[in-house]
N, C-alpha and C positions, 0 to 999 in steps of 0.2 A: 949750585942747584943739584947736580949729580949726588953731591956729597950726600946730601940732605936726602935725597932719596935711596940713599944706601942706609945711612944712619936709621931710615922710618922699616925701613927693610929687615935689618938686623934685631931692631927694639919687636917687631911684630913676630920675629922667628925666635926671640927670647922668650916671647909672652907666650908664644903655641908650647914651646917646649916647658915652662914652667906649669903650664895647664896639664900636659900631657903626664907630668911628673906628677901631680897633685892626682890625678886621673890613676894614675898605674899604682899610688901606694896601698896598702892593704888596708890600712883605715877604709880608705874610700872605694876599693875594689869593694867589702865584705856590703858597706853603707848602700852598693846599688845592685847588690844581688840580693840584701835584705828587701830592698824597696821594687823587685823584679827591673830592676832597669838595664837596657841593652849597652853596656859599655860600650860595644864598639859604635854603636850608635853617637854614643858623647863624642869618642875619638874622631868620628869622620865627618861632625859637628863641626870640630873647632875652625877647619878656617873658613869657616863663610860667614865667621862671626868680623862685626868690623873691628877696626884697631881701638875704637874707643872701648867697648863690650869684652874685648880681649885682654886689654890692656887691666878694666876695673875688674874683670874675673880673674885676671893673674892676680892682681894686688891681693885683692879679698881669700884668695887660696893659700897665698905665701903667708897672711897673716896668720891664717889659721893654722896653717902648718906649725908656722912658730910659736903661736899660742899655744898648742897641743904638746911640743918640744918642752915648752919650760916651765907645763903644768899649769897654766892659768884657764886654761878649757879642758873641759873632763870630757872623755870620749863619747858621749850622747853628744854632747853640741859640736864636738867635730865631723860626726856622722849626719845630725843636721846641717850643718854648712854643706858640707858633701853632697847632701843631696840637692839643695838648693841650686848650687852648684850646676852640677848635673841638667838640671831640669830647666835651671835659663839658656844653656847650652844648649840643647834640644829646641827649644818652643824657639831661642832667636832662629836656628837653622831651618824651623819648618814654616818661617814668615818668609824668609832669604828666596 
């Protein structure tokens, strides 16, 4: 039981810091000053988002990341993702 609440512990503080990292890249830095958006706003977001909502927002960020990486997304739709991003970030933390 411990175990598993360590295990749920570590996966939720993967998912913050992979958020964070998608948050702090320059793509998406530039994506939410274009869009006036309060960064640190996003940042002090993330954790009161729940594990599921963190969990699918990490995914969807890593993918893009990697999309962006090997050219199959062109920097308008990773600036859109970004901001999408961003703004489920916010609207979950201000229901929370």
């Amino acid at each position: 039981m411990q175990a598993k609440v360590v295990q749920q512990s570590q996966l939720r503080e993967q998912n913050q810091k992979a958020l964070r990292s998608f948050l702090s890249s320059s793509q998406v830095q530039k994506a939410m000053r274009s869009a006036h958006i309060n960064a640190q706003q996003a940042e002090t977001a993330i954790p009161s988002l729940s594990d599921a909502e963190l969990a699918q927002l990490a995914a969807r960020a890593g993918h893009a990341q990697k999309d962006f990486a090997a050219g199959a997304l062109s920097r308008e739709a990773l600036l859109i993702i970004a901001i999408a991003v961003v703004v489920v970030i916010i609207v979950v933390a201000v229901k929370a």
